[in-house]
C-alpha positions as CSV (number, residue, x, y, z in Angstrom):
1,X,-1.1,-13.9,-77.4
2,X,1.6,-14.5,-80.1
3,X,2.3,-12.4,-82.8
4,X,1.6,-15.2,-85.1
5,X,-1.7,-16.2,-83.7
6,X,-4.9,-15.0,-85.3
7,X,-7.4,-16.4,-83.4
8,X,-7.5,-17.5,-79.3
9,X,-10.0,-19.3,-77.4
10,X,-9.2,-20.0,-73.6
11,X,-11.2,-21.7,-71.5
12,X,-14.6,-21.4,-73.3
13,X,-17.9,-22.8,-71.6
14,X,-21.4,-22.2,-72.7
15,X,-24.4,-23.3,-70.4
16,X,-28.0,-23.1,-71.4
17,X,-30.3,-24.1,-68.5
18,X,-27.9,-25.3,-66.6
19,X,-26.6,-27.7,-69.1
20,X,-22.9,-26.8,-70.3
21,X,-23.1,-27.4,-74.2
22,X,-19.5,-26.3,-74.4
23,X,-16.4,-27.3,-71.6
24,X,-13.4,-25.5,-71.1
25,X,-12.6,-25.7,-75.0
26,X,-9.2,-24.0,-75.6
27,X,-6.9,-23.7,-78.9
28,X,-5.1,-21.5,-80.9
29,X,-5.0,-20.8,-84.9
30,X,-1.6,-19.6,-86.2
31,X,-1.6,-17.1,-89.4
32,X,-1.4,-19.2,-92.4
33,X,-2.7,-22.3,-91.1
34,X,-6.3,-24.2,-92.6
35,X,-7.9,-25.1,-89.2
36,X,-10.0,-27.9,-89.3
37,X,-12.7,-27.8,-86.2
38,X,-14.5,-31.2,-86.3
39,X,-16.8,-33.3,-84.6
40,X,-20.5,-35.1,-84.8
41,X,-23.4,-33.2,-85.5
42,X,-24.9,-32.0,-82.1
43,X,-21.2,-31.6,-81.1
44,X,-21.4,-28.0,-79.7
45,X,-19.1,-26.5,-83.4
46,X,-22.1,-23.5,-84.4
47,X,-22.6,-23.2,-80.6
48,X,-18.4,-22.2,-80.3
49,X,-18.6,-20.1,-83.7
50,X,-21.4,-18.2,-82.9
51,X,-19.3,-17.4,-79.3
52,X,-15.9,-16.4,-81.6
53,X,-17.9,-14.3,-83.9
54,X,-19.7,-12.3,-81.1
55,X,-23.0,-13.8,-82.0
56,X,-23.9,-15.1,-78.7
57,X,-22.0,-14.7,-75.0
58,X,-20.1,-16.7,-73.5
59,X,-20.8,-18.2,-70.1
60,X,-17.0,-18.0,-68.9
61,X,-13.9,-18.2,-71.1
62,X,-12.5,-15.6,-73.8
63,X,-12.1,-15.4,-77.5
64,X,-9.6,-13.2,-78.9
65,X,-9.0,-12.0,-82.6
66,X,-5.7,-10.3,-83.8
67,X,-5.6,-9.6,-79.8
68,X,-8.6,-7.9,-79.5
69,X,-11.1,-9.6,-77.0
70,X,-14.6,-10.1,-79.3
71,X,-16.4,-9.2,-75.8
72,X,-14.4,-6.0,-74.7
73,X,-13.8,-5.3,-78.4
74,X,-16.0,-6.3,-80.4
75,X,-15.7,-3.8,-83.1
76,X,-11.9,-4.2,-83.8
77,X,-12.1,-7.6,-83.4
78,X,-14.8,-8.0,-86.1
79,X,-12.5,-6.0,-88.2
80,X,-10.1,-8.6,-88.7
81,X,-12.9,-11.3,-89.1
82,X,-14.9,-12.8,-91.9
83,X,-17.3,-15.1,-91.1
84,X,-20.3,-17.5,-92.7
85,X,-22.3,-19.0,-90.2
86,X,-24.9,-21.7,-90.9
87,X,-26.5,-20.5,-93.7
88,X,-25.8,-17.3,-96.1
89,X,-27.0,-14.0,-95.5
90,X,-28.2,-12.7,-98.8
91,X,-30.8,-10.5,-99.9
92,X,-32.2,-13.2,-103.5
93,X,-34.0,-10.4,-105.0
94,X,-31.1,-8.2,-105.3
95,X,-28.2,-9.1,-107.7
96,X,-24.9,-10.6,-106.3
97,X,-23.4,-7.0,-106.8
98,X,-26.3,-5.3,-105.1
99,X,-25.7,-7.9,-102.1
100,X,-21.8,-6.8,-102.1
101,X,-22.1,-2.9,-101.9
102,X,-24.8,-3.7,-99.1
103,X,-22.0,-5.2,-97.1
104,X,-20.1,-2.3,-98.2
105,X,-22.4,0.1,-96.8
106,X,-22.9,-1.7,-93.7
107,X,-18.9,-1.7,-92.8
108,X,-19.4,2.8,-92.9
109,X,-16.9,2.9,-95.4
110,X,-17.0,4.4,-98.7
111,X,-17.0,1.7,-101.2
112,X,-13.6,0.8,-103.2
113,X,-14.6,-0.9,-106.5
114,X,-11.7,-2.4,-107.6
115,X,-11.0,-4.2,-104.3
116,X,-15.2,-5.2,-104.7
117,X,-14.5,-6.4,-108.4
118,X,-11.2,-8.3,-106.6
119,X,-13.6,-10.4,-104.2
120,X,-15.8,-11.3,-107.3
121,X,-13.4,-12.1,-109.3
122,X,-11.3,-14.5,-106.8
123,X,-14.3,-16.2,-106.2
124,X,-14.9,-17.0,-110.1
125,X,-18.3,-15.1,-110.3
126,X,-17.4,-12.3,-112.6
127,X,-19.9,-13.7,-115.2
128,X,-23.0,-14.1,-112.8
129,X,-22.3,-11.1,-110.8
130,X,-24.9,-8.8,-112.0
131,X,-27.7,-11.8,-111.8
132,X,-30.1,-11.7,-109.3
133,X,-29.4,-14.5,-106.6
134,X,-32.5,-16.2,-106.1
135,X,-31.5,-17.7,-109.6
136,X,-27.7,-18.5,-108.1
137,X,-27.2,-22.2,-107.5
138,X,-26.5,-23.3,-103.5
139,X,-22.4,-23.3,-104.5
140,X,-23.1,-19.9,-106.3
141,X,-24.7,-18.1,-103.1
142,X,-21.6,-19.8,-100.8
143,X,-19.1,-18.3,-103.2
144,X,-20.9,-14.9,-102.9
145,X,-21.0,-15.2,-99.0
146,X,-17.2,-15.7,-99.1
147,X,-17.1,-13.0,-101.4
148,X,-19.4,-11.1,-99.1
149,X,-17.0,-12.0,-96.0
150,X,-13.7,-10.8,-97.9
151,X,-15.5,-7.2,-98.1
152,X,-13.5,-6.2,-94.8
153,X,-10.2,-7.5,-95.8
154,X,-10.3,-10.3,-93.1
155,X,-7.2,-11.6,-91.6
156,X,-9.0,-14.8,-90.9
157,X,-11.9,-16.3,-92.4
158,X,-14.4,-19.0,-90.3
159,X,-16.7,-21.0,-92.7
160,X,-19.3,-23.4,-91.2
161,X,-19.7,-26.3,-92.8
162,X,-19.0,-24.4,-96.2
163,X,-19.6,-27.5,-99.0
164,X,-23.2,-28.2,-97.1
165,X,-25.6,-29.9,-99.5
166,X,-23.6,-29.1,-102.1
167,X,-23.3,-31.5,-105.3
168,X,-19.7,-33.3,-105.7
169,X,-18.6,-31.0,-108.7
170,X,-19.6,-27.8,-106.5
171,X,-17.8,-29.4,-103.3
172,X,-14.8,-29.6,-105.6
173,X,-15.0,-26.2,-106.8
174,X,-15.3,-24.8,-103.1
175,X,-12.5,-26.5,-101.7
176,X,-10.0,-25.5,-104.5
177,X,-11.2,-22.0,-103.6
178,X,-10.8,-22.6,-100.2
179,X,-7.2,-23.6,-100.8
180,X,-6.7,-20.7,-103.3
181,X,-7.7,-18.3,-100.5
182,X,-5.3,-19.5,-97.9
183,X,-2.1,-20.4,-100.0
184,X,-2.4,-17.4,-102.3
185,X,-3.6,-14.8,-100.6
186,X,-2.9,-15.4,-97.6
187,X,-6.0,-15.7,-95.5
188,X,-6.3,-17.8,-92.2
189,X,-9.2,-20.1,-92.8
190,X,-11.0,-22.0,-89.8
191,X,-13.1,-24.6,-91.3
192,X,-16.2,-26.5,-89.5
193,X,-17.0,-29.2,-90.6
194,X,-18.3,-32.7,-89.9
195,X,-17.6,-34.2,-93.4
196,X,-14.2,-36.2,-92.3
197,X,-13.3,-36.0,-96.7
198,X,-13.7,-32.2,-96.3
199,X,-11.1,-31.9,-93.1
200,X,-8.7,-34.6,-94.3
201,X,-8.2,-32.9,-98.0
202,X,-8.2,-29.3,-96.8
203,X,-6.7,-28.7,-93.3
204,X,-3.3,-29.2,-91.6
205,X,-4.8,-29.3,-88.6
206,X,-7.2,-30.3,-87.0
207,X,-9.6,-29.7,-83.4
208,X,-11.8,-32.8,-82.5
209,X,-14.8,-32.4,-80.0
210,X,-17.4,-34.6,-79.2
211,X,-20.6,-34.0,-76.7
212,X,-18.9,-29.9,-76.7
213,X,-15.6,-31.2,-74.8
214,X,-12.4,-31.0,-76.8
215,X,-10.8,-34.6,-77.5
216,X,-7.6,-33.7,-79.5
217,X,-6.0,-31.5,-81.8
218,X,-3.1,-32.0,-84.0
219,X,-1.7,-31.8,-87.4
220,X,-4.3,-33.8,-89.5
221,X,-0.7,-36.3,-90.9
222,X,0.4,-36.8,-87.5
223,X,-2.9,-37.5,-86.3
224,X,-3.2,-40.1,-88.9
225,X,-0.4,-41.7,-88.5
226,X,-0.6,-42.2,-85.0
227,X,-3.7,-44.1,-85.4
228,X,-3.6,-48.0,-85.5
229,X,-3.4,-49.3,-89.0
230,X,-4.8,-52.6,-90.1
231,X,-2.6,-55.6,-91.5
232,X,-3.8,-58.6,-93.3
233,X,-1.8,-61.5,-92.6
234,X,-2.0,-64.6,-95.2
235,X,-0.7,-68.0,-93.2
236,X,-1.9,-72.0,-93.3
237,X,-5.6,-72.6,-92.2
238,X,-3.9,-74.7,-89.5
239,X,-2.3,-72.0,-88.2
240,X,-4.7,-69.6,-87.8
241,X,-5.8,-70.7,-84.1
242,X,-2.1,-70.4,-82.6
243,X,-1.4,-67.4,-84.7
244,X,-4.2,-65.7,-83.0
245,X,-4.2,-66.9,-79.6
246,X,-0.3,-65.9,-79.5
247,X,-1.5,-62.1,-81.3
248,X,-4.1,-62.0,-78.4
249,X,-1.8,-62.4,-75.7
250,X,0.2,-59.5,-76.4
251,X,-2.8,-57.5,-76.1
252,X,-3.1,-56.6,-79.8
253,X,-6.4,-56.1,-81.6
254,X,-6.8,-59.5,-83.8
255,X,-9.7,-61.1,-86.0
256,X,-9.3,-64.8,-86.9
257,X,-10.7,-66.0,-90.6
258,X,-9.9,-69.0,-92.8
259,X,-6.4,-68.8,-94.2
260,X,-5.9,-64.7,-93.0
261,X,-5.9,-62.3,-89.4
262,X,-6.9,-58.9,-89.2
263,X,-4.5,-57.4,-87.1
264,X,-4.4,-53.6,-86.0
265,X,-1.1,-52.1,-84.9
266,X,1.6,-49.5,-86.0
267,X,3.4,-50.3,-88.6
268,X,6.3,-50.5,-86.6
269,X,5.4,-53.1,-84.4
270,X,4.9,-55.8,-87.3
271,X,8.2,-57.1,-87.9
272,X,8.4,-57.6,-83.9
273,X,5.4,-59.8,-84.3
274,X,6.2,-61.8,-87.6
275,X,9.2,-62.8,-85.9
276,X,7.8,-63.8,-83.0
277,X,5.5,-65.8,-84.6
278,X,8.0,-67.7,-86.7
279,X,9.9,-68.7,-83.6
280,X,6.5,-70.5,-82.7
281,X,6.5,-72.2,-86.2
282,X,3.9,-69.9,-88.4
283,X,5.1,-68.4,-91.5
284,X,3.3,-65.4,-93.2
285,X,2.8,-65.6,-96.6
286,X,1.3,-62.5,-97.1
287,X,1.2,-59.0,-95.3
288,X,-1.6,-56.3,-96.7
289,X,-1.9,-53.0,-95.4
290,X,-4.6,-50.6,-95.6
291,X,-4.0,-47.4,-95.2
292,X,-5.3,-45.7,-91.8
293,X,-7.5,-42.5,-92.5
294,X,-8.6,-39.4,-90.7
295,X,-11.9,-41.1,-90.5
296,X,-10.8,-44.4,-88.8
297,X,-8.5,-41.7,-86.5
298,X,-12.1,-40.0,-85.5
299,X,-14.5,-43.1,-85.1
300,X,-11.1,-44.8,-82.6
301,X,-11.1,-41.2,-80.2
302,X,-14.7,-40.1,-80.5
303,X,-15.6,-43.7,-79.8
304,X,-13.2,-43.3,-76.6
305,X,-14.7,-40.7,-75.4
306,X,-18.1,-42.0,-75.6
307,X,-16.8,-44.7,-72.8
């Protein structure tokens, strides 16, 4: 393990009846870094959390935190870890502060106040605090989880699906928190998520499963720009036919319409083929290009894998 790795999963597998929900899923999150972990719902992502956070065992494979191994070591592992799994653990007929020294209590330390007040206050709830939290919104109970989670001074934080059924204004507040956590204070943050928006705006990098088997990681830009963009090329209606059946030979993705293709490629490959189609007589009037996304990027490799 690295000195600068937080978190390290080799070679995870989880069966259940035979069945292996998770394969041989290995990766690595460096200090500093927002870790995206994305994929389909029924993927096998709460399946692998609940395995890193000690929840449930492991059929083969290791997860280590801050180098201690959560199986062998649970305890100091857990040290270094906050975590919010699925759905918050709090206690709605006790105030947010009562649910705080809880935690507190639970960790067998004594309580240090100001570090408490800290946790409140860098999640923005120093105004609500001292309500009781059945009366909390659904972004107001995920802000005191986090809270709830910073109570052990974690070196990394894992949030599942953090912004879920959230409104848009609450979605925005949690992911400017979110970044406030990483880039100011420091925190690792391993995000699940299958909202491709969340990953996209958040991480710089990013883990893809799909049906529990890993199917590429990567920073979230290069991933992107790796992926096929899609050009729309203006040209005569009489040329439309030539200019795709010459596209189609060079075993590019092409889509014929009335006085325009639809052609997907990198970027760099389009001057090649404008050229190459003026030396057959077509001019392009036109070139369009829309932007590729981390959302076409995960429909092109998740729909690969599904072959």
């Amino acid at each position: 393990m690295n000195s600068d790795e937080i978190l390290v999963v080799k070679d995870l597998v989880k069966e259940i009846d035979g069945r292996k929900i998770i394969q041989d899923l290995s990766f690595s999150v460096k200090k500093g870094q927002i870790f995206g972990f994305l994929g389909p719902n029924g993927s096998g992502k709460t399946t692998t959390i609940r395995m890193m956070t000690g929840m449930i065992q492991p059929t083969m494979g290791s997860v280590q935190i801050m180098g201690y191994d959560v199986q062998k070591e649970f305890s100091q592992a857990m040290q270094n870890l906050g975590a919010i799994v699925e759905h918050p653990s709090l206690f709605n007929y006790m105030t947010g502060w009562q649910n705080l020294i809880q935690s507190v209590r639970l960790l067998d330390t004594p309580p240090d106040m100001e570090y408490i007040k800290w946790c409140v206050e860098t999640v923005e709830l120093t105004d609500r605090i001292h309500d009781k939290v059945k009366n909390y919104s659904l972004g107001m109970k995920q802000r005191l989880a986090i809270a709830q989670s910073l109570i052990s001074s974690p070196k990394i934080l894992i949030l599942d699906e953090p912004t879920n059924g959230m409104d848009p204004s609450g979605i925005k507040d949690m992911r400017i928190l979110i970044k406030n956590l990483a880039y100011e204070h420091q925190i690792t943050i391993f995000l699940s998520s299958h909202l491709l928006s969340e990953i996209e705006n958040l991480c710089d990098h990013v883990l893809i499963i799909n049906k529990g088997k890993q199917v590429v990681s990567g920073l979230v830009d290069e991933l992107i720009q790796q992926n096929h963009s899609e050009f729309k090329l203006t040209l005569d209606k009489e040329n439309v036919n030539m200019a795709y059946d010459l596209i189609k030979s060079k075993n590019i993705t092409v889509s014929p319409y009335e006085d325009y293709l639809i052609v997907q490629g990198r970027i760099e490959e389009i001057p090649h083929l404008i050229n190459e189609l003026y030396k057959n007589g077509v001019g392009v009037y036109l070139i369009n290009q829309k932007e590729s996304s981390l959302e076409d990027y995960f429909i092109s490799v998740t729909q690969e894998a599904n072959k």
